[in-house]
C-alpha positions in Angstrom: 0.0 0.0 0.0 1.4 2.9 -0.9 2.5 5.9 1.9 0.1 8.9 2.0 1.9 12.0 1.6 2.2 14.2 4.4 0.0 17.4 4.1 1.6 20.8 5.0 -0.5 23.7 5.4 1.0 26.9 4.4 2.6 29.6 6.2 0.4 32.5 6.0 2.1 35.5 4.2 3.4 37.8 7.1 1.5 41.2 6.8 5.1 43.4 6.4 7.9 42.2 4.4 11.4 43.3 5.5 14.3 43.0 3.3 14.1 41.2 0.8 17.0 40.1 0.6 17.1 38.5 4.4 15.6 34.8 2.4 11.7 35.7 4.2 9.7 37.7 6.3 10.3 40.0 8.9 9.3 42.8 10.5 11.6 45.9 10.8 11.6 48.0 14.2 13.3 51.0 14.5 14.1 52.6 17.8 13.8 56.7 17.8 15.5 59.7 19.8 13.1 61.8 22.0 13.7 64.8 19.5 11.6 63.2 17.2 8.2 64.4 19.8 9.5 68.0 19.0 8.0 68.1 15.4 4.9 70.1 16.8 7.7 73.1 17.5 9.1 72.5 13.6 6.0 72.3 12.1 5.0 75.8 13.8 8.5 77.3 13.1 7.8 76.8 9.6 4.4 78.1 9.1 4.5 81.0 11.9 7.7 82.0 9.7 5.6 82.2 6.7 3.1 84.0 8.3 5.9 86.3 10.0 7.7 86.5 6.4 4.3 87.3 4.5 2.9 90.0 7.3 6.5 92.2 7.4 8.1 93.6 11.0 5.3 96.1 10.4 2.1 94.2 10.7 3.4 91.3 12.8 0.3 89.2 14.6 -0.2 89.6 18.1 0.7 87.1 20.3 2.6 84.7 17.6 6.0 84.7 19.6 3.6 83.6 22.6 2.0 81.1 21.1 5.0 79.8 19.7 6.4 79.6 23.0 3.9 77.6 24.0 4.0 74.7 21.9 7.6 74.6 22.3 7.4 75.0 26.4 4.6 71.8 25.9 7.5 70.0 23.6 10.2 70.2 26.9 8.0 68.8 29.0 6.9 66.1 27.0 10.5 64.8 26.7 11.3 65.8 30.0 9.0 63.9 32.3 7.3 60.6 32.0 3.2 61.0 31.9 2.3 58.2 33.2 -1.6 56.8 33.4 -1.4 57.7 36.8 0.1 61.1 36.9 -1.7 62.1 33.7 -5.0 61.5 35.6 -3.6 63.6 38.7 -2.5 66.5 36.5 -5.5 66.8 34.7 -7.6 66.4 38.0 -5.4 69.2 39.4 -5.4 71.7 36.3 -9.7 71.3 36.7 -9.3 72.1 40.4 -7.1 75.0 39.9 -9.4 76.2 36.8 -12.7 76.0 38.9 -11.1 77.3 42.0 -10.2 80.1 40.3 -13.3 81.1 38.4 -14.9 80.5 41.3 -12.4 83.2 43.9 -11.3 85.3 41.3 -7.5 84.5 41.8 -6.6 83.3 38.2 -6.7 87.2 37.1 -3.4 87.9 36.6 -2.6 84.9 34.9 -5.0 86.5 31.4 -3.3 89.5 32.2 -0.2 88.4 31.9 -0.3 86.5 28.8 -2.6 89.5 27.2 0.4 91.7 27.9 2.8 89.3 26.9 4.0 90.1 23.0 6.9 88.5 21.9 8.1 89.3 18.6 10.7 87.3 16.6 11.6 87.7 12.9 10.9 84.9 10.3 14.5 84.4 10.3 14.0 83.0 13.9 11.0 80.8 12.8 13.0 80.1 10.0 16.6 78.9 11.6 14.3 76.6 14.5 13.1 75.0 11.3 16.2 74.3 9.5 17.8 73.3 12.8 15.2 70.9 13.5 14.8 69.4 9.7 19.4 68.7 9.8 18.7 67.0 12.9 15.6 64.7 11.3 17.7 64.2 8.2 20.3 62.4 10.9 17.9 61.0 12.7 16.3 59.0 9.5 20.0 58.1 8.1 20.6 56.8 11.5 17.5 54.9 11.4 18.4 53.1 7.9 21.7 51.8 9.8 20.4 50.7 13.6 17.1 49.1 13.8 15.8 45.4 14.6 14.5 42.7 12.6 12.0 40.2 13.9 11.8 36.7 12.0 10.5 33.3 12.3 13.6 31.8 14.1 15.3 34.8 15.3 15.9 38.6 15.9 18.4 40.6 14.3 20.2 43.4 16.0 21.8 45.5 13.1 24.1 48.5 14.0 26.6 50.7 12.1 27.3 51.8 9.4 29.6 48.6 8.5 26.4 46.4 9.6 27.4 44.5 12.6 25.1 42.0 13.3 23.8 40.4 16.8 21.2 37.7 16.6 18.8 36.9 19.3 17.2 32.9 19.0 13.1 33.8 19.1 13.2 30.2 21.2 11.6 30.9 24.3 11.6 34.6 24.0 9.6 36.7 25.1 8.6 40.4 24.5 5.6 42.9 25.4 5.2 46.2 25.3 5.0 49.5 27.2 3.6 52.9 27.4 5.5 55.1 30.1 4.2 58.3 28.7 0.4 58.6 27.8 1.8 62.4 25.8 4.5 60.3 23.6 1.4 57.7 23.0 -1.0 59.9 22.1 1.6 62.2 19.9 3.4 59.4 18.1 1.7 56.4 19.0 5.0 55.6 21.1 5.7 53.0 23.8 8.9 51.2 24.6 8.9 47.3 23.8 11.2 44.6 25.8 12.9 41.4 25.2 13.9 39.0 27.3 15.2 35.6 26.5 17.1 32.7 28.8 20.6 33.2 27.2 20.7 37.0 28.0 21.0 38.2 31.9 19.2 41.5 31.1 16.1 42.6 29.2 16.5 44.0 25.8 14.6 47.6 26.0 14.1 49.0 22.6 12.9 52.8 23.5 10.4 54.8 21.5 8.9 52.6 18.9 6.8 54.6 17.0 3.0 52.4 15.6 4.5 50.3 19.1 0.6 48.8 18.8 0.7 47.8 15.2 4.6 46.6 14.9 3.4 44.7 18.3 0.5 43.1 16.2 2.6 42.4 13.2 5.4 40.5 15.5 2.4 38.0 17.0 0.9 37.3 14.1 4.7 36.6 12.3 6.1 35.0 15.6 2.7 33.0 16.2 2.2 31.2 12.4 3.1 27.6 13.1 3.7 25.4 10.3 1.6 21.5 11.0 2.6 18.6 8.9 0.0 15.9 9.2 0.8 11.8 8.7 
């Protein structure tokens, strides 16, 4: 009698395709500097310059240099404390307190008045030069990101770094990862969270820091990690 032939179902197609040159799927993660959650302040460097440019030192808007100030005072504390769920709560808690305690005593005054009088004034040239100093510094930030970045696959994760390509491979064999959200600003302004590694053969968890998508490159890596292959006799 002759031998049934064993029947292989098919790996499903991963939903992201790396290199392809790597011989298979794979999903690419690329870990990002903090400077990257200051794009609010280059975006409004560029078009508060155009509107500075277009309105002349004559006509200048009221209240531009204040409002740029703003979003750029908002962009240093983002990147220099973590919001957690916790503290985010708190803060915004506190902020309602302070707001209705001071409608209802009156003792919030001098805060309007303040910003009413308040009328900075810088040239386009300023709005201008934050713009081009930001845009070098994303122009180093995405070569950088061609050259160090990780690459999930089937069997095993792929630490590349440098520009000469060095190379350290982690076995996906009993390894484990999940992810994190220690600020609920970088989440909500980048979709960012921090994902970790940890396998047997290393003494430390692998942190990769400010994966940006962090829920859909998390999705991709279960469903790639998670297709088995069955062979049936």
């Amino acid at each position: 009698m002759a031998e049934t032939p064993a029947e292989t179902h098919p790996t499903p197609p991963a939903p992201h395709t790396g290199d392809p040159k790597a011989g298979g799927p794979s999903i690419v993660v690329r870990p990002m500097p903090k400077v990257v959650f200051f794009y609010m302040t280059w975006l409004a460097s560029l078009v508060m310059g155009i509107i500075a440019a277009a309105a002349g030192p004559e006509k200048m808007p009221a209240h531009l240099g204040t409002v740029w100030l703003c979003i750029f005072t908002f962009n240093l504390l983002v990147i220099s404390f973590d919001f957690t769920e916790v503290v985010s709560i708190a803060v915004i808690f506190g902020l309602l307190a302070l707001i209705l305690g001071g409608l209802y005593f009156n003792f919030l005054g001098f805060i309007g008045d303040f910003f009413a009088h308040l009328d900075l004034r810088m040239n386009a040239g300023f709005y201008f030069s934050i713009f081009g100093v930001f845009s070098l510094m994303y122009i180093f930030v995405f070569i950088r990101s061609r050259f160090e970045y990780w690459e999930f696959r089937h069997n095993e994760v792929l630490h590349r770094a440098g520009i000469f390509g060095e190379i350290k491979r982690y076995s996906t064999e009993d390894l484990r990862w999940f992810k994190e959200i220690p600020d609920v600003l970088e989440r909500i302004l980048l979709k960012s969270g921090r994902m970790v590694l940890t396998t047997p053969r290393e003494t430390h968890p692998i942190v990769i820091e400010h994966v940006l998508g962090i829920e859909g490159a998390d999705e991709r890596i279960a469903e790639l990690l998670g297709t088995k292959r069955v062979t049936f006799k």
